[in-house]
C-alpha positions as CSV (number, residue, x, y, z in Angstrom):
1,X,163.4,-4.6,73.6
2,X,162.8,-7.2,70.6
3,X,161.9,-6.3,67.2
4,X,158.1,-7.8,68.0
5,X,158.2,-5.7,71.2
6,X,159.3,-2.7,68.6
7,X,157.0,-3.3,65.9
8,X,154.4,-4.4,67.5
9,X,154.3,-7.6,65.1
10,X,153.1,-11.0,65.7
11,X,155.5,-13.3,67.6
12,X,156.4,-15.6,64.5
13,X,159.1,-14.4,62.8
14,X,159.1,-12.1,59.7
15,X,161.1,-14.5,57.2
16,X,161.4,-16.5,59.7
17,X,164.7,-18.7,58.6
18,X,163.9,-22.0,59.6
19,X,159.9,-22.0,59.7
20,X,157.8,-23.5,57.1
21,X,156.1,-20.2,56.7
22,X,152.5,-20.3,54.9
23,X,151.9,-21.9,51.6
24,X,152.1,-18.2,49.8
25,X,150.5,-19.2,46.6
26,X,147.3,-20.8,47.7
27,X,147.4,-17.4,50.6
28,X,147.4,-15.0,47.7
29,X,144.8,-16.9,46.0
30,X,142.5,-16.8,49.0
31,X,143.6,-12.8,49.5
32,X,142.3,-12.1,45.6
33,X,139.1,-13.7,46.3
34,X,138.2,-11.7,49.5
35,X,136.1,-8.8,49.3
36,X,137.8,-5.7,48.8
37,X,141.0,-4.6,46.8
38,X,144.4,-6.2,48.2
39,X,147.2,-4.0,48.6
40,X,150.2,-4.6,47.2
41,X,153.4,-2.2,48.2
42,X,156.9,-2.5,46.2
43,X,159.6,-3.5,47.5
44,X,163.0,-3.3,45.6
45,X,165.1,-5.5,48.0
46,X,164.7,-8.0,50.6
47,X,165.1,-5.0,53.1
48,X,162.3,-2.8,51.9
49,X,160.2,-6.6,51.5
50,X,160.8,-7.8,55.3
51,X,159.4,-3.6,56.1
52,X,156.5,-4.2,54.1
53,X,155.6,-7.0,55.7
54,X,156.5,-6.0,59.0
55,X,154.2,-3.1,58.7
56,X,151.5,-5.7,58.1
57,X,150.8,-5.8,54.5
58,X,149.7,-9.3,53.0
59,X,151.7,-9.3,50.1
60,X,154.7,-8.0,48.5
61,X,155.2,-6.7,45.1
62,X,158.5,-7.0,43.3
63,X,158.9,-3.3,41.1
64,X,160.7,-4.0,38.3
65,X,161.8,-0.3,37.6
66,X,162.3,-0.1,41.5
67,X,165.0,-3.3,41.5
68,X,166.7,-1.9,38.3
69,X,167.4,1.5,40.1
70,X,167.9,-0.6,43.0
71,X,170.7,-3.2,41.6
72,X,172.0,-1.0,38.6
73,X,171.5,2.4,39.3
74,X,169.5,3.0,36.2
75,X,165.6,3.4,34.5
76,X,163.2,1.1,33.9
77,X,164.0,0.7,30.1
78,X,164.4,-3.0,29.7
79,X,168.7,-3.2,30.6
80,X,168.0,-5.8,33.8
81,X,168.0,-9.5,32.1
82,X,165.3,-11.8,33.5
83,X,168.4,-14.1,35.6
84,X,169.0,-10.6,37.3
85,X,165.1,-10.0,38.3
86,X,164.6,-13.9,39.1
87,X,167.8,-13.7,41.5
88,X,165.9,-10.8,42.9
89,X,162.8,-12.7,43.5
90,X,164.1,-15.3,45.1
91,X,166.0,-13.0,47.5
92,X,162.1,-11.0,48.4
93,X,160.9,-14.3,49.1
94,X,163.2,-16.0,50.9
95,X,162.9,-12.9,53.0
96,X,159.7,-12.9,53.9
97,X,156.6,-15.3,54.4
98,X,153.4,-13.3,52.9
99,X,153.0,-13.8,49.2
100,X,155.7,-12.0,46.3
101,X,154.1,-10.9,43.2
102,X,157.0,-10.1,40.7
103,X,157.4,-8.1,37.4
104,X,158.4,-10.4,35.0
105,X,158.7,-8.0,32.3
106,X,157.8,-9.6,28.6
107,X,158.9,-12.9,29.7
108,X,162.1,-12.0,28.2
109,X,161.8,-13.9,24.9
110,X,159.0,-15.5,22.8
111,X,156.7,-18.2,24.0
112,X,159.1,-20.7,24.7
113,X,161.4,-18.0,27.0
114,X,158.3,-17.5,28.8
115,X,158.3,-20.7,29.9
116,X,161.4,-21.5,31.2
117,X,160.7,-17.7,32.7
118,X,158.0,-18.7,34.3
119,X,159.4,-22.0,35.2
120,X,162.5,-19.7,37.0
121,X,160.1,-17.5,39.2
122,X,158.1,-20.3,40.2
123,X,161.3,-22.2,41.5
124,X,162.4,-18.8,43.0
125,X,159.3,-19.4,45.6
126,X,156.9,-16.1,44.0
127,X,153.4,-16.2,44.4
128,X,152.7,-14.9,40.6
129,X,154.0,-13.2,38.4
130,X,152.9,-10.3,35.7
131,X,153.7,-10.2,32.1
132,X,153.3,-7.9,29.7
133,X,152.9,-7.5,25.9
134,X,155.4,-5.0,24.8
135,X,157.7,-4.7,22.3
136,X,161.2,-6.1,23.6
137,X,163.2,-3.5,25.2
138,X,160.7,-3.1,27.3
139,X,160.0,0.4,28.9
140,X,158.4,1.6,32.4
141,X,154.8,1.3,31.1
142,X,154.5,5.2,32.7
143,X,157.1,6.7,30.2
144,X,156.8,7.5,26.7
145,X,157.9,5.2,23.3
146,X,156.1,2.1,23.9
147,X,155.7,-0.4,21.4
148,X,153.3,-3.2,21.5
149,X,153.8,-6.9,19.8
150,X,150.8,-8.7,17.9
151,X,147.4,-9.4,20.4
152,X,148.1,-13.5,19.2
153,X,151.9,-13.3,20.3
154,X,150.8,-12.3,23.4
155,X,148.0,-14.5,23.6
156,X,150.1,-17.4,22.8
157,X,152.7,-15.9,25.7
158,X,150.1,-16.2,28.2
159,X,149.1,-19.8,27.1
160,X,152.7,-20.9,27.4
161,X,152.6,-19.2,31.0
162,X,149.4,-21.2,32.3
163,X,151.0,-24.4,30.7
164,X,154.5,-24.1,32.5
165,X,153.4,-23.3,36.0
166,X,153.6,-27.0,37.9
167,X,151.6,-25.1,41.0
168,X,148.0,-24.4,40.1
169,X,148.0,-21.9,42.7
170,X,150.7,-19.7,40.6
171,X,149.4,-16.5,39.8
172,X,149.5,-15.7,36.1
173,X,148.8,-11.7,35.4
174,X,148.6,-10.4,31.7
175,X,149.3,-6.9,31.3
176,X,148.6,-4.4,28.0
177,X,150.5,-1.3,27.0
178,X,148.2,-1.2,24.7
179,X,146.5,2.0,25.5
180,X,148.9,4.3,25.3
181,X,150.0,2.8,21.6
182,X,146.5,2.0,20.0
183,X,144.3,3.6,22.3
184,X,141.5,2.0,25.0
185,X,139.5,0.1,23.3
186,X,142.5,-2.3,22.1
187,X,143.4,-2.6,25.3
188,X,140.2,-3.8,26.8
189,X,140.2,-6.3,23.7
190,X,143.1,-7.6,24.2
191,X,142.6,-8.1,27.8
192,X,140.1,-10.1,27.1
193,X,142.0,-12.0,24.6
194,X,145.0,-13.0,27.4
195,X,141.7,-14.0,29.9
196,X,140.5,-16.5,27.0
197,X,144.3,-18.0,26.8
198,X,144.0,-18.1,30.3
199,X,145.1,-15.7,32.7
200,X,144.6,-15.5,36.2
201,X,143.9,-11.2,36.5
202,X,144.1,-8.7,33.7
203,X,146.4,-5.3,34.0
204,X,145.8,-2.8,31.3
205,X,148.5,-0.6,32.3
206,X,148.7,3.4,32.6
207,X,145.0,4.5,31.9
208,X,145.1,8.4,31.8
209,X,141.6,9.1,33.8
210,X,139.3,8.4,36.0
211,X,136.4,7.9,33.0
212,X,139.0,5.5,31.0
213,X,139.8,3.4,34.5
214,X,135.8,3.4,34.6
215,X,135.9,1.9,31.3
216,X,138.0,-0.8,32.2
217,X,136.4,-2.2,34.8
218,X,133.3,-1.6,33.1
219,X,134.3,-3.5,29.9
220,X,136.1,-6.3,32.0
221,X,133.7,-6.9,34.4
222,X,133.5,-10.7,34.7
223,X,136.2,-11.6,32.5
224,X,139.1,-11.6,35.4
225,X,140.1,-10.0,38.4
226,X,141.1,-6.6,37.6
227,X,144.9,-4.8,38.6
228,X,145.0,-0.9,39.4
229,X,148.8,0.1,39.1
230,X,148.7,3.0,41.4
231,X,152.1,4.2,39.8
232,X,153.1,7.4,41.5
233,X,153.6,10.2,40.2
234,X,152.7,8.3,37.2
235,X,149.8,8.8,34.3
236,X,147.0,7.5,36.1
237,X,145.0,9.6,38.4
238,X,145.5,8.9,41.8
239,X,142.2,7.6,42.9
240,X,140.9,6.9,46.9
241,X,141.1,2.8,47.7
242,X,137.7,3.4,48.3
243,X,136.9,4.9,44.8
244,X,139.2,1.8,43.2
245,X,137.1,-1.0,45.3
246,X,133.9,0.8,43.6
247,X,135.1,0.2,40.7
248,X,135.8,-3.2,41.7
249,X,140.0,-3.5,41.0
250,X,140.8,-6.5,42.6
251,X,144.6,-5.8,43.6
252,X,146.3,-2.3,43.9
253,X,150.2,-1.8,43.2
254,X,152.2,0.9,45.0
255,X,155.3,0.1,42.3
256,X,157.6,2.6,43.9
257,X,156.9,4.8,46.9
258,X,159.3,3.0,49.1
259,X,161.8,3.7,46.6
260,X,161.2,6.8,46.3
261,X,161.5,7.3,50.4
262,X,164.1,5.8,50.3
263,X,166.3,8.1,48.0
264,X,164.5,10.8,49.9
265,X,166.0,9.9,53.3
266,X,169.3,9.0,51.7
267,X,169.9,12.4,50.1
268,X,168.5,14.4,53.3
269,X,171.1,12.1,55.2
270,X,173.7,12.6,53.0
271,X,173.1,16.5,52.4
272,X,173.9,16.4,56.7
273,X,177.3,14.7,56.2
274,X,178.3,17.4,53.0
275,X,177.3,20.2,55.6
276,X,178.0,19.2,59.0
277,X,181.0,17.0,58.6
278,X,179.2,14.2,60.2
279,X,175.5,12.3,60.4
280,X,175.1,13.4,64.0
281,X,172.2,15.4,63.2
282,X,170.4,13.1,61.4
283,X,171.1,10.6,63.9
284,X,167.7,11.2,66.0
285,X,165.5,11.0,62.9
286,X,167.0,7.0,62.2
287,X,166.8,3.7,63.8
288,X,169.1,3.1,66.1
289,X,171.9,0.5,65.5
290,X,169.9,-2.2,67.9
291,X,166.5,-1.1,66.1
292,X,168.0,-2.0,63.1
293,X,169.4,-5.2,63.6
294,X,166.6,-6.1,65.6
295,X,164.3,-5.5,62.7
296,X,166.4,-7.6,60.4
297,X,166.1,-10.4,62.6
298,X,169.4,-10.4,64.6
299,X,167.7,-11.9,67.8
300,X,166.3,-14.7,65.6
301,X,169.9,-15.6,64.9
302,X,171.0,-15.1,68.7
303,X,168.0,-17.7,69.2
304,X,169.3,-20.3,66.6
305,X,173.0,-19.8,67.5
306,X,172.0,-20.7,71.0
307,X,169.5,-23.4,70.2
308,X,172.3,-25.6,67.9
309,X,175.3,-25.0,70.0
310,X,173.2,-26.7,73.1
311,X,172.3,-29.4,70.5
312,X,175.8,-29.7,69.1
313,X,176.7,-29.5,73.1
């Protein structure tokens, strides 16, 4: 059995390795401007990106706290330097073909780091990216301590942003932490201050209710396209897609659930091995070996491998 046969998937290949794959800036473009709110899962790795797009998902959104545990083993405070999440980037995209969106953190610098940032991630083949106007050290925009910098730093962040992308089609995406520092309505002004310097969707992270995510939308409406960061087990309620669309959110993050399966099935794995002695009971709950390989595109390879040793034959 293939791994189309197995997922049910279209024939083209996930990441397919030699295909020219779709233009995934001008896609995500035309996905923002469709009706509805487009869903956006994390992925950590290349692994959890080439799942998310296997299980049909349009885009793919690189979790900065979720590739921090993922490559360092530790929170979402700000310790992974922006060559570590650009390498990490270009890994998610050269793994799969729908659109990346990728944390980019606070550009990692001033206005002129954010354009060689911005510069980087475009290179790194990502669809957009999302910056944000905290305080460097940056911290998960769900835990406590924030700090924000000045509303025309960050406005003049953005600006440098829109004028380094070479691809019109790059996604820019300003994002406040302003709320839980200097409350809503700073937030929603300076949302409207990083639409003026010119980005592409506004993301006023971790609103604390539904009547304050009302707000939002109500007070943005019109300005830009609008992100919900369904963080979970985060500060913001968890609201229905079908509530979120009525409020007219344009793109919904789910930062870190597949991370947090992951360390799920890990530990239950893991807890078998400490008891048993060995993974056999677990086995029947995994992928086979052949799933697995299958699913990371072994019998794509089998298909090159034969297809150049003919040629080279």
């Amino acid at each position: 059995m293939t791994d189309v046969e197995r997922t049910g998937q279209r024939e083209d290949a996930v990441g397919d390795l030699l295909g020219p794959g779709p233009p995934p800036r001008k896609r995500l473009r035309e996905l923002l401007a469709a009706p509805g709110p487009l869903v956006a899962p994390g992925a950590y790795d290349a692994l959890s990106a080439r799942l998310i797009e296997q299980a049909g998902f349009d885009v793919v959104y690189l979790t900065g706290f979720g590739a921090t545990a993922s490559l360092i083993g530790r929170p979402d405070v700000g310790l992974l330097t922006g060559t570590e999440m650009v390498d990490q980037a270009r890994r998610l995209a050269a793994a799969v073909d729908v659109p990346v969106i990728a944390d980019a953190d606070t550009g990692y610098g001033n206005a002129l780091n954010v354009v060689r940032t911005v510069r980087a991630y475009e290179q790194a083949g990502v669809a957009g990216v999302h910056l944000e106007d905290q305080v460097s050290p940056k911290k998960c925009g769900h835990l406590s301590g924030k700090a924000v910098i000045p509303r025309e730093e960050m406005a003049g962040k953005v600006r440098a942003a829109v004028a380094a992308r070479r691809d019109p089609d790059f996604v820019i995406i300003a994002r406040t932490d302003a709320a839980a520092v200097h409350g809503l309505a700073d937030a929603v002004d300076r949302a409207r201050a990083y639409a003026e310097a010119g980005a592409d969707l506004l993301f006023v992270e971790a609103p604390t209710s539904e009547e304050d995510l009302a707000t939002v939308a109500g007070e943005l409406s019109g300005v830009a396209p609008l992100v919900f960061n369904w963080a979970e087990g985060g500060r913001t309620p968890p609201l229905s897609l079908e509530r979120i669309g009525e409020l007219g959110f344009s793109l919904v993050l789910y930062p870190i659930g597949a991370l947090l399966a992951a360390a799920a099935a890990v530990r239950a794995l893991l807890e078998t091995v400490r008891a048993d002695g060995t993974p056999a009971a677990a086995l029947p709950r995994l992928p086979s070996f052949g799933e697995f390989t299958d699913l990371i595109g072994l019998p794509e390879v089998h298909d090159l491998e034969r297809r150049f040793a003919a040629e080279s034959g």
